[in-house]
C-alpha positions in Angstrom: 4.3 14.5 -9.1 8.2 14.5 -9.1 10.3 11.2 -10.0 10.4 8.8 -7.7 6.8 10.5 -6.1 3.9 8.3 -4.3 0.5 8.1 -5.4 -1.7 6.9 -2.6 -4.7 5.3 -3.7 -7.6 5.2 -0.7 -11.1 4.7 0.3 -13.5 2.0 -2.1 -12.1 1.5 -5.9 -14.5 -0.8 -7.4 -16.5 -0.6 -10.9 -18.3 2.3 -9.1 -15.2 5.1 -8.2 -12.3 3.7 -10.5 -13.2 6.0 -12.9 -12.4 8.8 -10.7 -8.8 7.5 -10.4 -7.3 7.0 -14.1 -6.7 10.5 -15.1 -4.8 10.8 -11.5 -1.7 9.0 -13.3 1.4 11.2 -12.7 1.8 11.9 -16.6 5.3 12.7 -17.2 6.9 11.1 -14.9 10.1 8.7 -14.9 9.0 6.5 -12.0 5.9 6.2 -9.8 5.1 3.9 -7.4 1.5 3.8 -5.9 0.2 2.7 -2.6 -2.7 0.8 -2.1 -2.2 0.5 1.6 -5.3 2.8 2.0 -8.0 1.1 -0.2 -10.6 -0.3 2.0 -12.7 -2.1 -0.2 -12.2 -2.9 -3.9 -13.1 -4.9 -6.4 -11.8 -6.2 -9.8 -11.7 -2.1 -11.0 -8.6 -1.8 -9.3 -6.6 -4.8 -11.2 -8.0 -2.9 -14.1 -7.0 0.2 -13.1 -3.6 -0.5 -12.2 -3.2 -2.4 -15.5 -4.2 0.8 -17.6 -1.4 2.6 -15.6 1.3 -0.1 -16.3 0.2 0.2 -19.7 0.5 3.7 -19.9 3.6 4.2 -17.9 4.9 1.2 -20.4 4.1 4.0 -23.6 5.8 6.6 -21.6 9.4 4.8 -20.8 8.4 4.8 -17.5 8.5 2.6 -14.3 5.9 2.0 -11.9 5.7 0.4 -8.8 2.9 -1.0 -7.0 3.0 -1.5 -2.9 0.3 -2.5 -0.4 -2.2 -4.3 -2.6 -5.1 -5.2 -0.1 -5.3 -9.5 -0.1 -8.6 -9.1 -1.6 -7.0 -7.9 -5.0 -4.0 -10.4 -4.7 -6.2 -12.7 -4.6 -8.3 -11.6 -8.2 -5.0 -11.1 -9.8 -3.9 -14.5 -8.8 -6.9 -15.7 -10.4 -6.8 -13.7 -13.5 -2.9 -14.8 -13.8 -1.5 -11.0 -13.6 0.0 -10.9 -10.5 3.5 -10.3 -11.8 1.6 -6.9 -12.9 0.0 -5.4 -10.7 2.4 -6.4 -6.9 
């Protein structure tokens, strides 16, 4: 993925199918910004998985971007006080 690319996160991401999505992370790259806009159900993986990401991309100098989050997960970080995070 070049700078400045999309990564387009889609379909369930729940304790079940995260693990399918952390070694998707755009190593290497200066900025990403992922899309949520497709995720049609998910659960508190994603939160997790999107804070393992802004860790990483924290290690790496980089910037990441999050866009789309479905309410659901809004809502779970609102509750778990990361919001700032992961929107």
């Amino acid at each position: 993925m070049a700078d400045g690319g999309v990564l387009a996160l889609s379909g369930v991401i729940t304790v079940y199918t995260a693990h399918e999505w952390v070694d998707r992370y755009p190593a290497g790259a200066a900025s990403i910004t992922v899309d949520a806009g497709a995720v049609t159900v998910c659960d508190s993986a994603l939160i997790a998985l999107l804070l393992a990401w802004r860790r990483r991309a924290s290690r790496e100098g980089a910037t990441i971007t999050v866009r789309n989050l479905p309410e659901s997960a809004l809502a779970l970080a609102n509750i778990y006080g990361v919001t700032s995070l992961v929107s």
